[in-house]
C-alpha positions, 0 to 999 in steps of 0.5 A, a space after each residue: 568732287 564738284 560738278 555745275 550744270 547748266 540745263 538748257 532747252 531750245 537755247 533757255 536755260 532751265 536749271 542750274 545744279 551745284 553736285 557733289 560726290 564722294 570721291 572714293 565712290 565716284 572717282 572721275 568726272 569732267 565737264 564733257 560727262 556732267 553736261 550729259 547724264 552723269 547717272 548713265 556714265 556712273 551706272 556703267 563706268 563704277 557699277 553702282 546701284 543706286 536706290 533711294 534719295 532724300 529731296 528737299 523742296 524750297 523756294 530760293 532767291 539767287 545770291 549774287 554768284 547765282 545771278 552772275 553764273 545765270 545771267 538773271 538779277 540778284 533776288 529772283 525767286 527760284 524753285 530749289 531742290 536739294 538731294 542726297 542720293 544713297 547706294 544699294 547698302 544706303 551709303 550716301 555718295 551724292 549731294 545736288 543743289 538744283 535751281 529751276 529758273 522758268 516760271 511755269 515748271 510742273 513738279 511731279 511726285 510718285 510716292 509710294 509707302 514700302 512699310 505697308 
């Protein structure tokens, strides 16, 4: 299962996210619900219990399908995020691609070593 959203703040398109569930886990989404909190609806409609993900950071440079879907040229660098997120017995349900298109963005990381 596939979603795309596009996340905005006052008219400026911030992200771009390509998302993917499992669909025995996550059987239905449609564009109304992946324009939202698509966590929120999976929580309360499928009562997961999701825990942990893996994240992935990178710089990316739009292809040509990317710049077409942002109205940005070909080539511009992009921050890139890449997630697996796993269930309560550590199946993996999800994998996103997000692209963050503003130049000055701030990432935040709280990192905590449960083996101690």
């Amino acid at each position: 299962m596939l979603s795309f959203a596009f996340k905005f703040q006052n008219n400026e398109l911030i992200s771009l996210e390509d998302a993917y569930y499992l669909k025995d886990v996550v059987p239905y989404l449609d564009e109304k619900i992946c324009q939202k909190a698509i966590y929120a609806f999976i929580i309360e409609h499928y009562n997961l219990e999701i825990i942990s993900g893996d994240e992935y950071s990178q710089v990316h440079v739009l292809s040509e399908q990317e710049a077409s879907l942002t109205g940005l040229p070909t080539g511009t660098p992009a921050m890139c995020i890449e997630e697996v997120d796993y269930l309560k017995n550590e199946q993996p349900f999800n994998y996103s691609k997000t692209l963050y298109l503003k130049p000055k963005l701030t990432f935040y990381y709280h990192v905590r070593n449960h083996l101690h």
